[in-house]
C-alpha positions as CSV (number, residue, x, y, z in Angstrom):
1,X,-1.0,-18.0,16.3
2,X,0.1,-14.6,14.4
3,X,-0.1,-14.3,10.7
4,X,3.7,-14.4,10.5
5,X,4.5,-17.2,12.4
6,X,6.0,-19.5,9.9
7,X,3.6,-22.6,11.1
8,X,0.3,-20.9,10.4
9,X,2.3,-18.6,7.1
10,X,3.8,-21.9,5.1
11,X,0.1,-23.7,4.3
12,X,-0.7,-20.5,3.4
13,X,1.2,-19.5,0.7
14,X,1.5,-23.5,-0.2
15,X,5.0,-23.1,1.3
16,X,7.8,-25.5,2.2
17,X,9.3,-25.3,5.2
18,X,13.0,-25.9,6.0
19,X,14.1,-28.2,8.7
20,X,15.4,-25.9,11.1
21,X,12.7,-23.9,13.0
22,X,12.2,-20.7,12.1
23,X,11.1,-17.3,14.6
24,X,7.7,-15.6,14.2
25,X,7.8,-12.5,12.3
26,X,6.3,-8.9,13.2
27,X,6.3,-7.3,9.7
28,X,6.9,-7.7,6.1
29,X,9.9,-6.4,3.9
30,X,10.5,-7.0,0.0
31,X,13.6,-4.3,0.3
32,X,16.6,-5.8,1.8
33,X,17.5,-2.1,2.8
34,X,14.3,-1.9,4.3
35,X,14.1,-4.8,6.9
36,X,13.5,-3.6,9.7
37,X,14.0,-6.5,12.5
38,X,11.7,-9.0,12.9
39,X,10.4,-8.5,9.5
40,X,9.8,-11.6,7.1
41,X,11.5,-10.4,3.5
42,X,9.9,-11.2,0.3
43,X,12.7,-12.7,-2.1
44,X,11.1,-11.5,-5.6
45,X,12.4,-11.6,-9.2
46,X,13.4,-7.8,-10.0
47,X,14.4,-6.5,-13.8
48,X,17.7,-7.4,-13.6
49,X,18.7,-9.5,-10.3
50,X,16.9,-12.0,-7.5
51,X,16.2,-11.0,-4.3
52,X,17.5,-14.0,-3.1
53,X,20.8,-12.3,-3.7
54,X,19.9,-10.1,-1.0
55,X,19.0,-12.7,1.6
56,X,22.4,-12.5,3.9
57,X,21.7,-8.4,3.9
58,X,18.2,-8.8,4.8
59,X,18.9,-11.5,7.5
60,X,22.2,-9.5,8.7
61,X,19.6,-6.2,9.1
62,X,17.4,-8.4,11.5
63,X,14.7,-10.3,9.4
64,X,13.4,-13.3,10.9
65,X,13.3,-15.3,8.0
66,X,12.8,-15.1,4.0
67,X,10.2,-16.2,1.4
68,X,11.6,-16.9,-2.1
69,X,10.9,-19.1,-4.8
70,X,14.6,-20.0,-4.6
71,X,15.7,-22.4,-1.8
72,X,17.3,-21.1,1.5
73,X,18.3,-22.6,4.8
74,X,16.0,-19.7,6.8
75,X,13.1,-19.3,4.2
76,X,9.9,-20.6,3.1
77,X,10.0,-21.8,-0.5
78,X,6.8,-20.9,-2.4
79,X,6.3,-21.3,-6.2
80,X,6.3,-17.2,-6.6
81,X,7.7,-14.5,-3.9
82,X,5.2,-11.7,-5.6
83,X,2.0,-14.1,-5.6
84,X,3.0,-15.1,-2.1
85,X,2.7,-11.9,-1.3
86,X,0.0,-10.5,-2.2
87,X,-1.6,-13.5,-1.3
88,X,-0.4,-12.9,2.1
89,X,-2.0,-9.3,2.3
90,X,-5.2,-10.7,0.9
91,X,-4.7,-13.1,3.9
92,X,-4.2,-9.7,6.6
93,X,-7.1,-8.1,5.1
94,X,-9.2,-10.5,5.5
95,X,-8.6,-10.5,9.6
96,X,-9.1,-6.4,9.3
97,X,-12.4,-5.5,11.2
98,X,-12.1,-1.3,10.3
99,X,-12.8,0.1,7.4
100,X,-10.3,0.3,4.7
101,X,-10.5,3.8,2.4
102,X,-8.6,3.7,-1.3
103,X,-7.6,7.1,-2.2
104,X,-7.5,7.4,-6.4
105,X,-7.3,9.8,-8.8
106,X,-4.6,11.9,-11.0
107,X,-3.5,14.3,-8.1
108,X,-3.6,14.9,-4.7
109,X,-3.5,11.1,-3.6
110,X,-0.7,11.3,-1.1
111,X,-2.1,14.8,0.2
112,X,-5.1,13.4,1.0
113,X,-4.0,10.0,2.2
114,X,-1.8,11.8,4.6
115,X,-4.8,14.2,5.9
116,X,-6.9,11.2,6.2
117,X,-4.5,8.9,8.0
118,X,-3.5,12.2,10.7
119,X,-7.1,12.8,11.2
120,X,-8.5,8.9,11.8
121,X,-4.6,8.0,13.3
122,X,-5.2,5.4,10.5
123,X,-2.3,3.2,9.2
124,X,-1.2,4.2,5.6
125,X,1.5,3.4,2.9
126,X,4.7,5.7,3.7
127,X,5.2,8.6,1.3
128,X,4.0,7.2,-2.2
129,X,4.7,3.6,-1.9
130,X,1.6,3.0,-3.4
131,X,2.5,-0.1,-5.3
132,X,0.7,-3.8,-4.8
133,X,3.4,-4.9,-2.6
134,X,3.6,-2.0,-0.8
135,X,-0.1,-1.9,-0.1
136,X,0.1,-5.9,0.4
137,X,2.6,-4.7,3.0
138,X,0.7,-2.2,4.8
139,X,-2.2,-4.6,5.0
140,X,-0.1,-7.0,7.0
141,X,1.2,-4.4,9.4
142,X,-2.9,-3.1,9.9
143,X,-3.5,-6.8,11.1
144,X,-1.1,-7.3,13.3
């Protein structure tokens, strides 16, 4: 069973499942202009609207299904869409067998991350995306 595949994903996260069956996923989005297809999109609470408002978008783009904390007819529901999240790249570490290198500092962090991930051919966050859904992100798509 993959991480994504909405059997093994639901207990998890403490999700609940809809009725219909739902398709194994192959990534993770939490940008509905970002799904790429296959990819399992993260419903969360932004400033000023849900991402649940997003879900036709996302699904029309090719995800396989949603997370939210709102009800949908193709998602998981889970208490919290962030906390699922990062519990799900907590989850995708967690199967990693490499070493994992953090990059910090005031400058020079994307620099060097993208030295170090064209040197090793190491995965690593696109451009700055360097937020902890983005890295929760990231961590899923090293583990699959």
């Amino acid at each position: 069973m993959t991480l994504l595949d909405p059997a093994t994903l639901a207990p998890l996260l403490g999700a609940t499942a809809p009725a219909a069956a739902l398709p194994t996923g192959t990534g993770v989005a939490f940008d509905s202009q970002r799904v790429r297809e296959g990819d399992v999109f993260f419903a969360l609470q932004g400033a000023r609207r849900h991402g649940i408002e997003f879900a036709d978008e996302a699904l029309g783009r090719g995800a396989a299904y949603l997370v939210s904390d709102r009800p949908h007819p193709h998602g998981l529901r889970v208490e919290d869409a962030g906390a699922a999240l990062l519990e799900l790249g907590r989850q995708a570490r967690a199967r990693l067998q490499g070493a994992v290198i953090g990059v910090t500092g005031s400058a020079g962090k994307t620099t060097t991350k993208a030295m170090l991930a064209a040197t090793l051919g190491a995965r690593a966050t696109p451009g700055n995306f360097n937020t902890p859904y983005a890295l929760a992100r990231t961590l899923v798509d090293a583990a699959l």
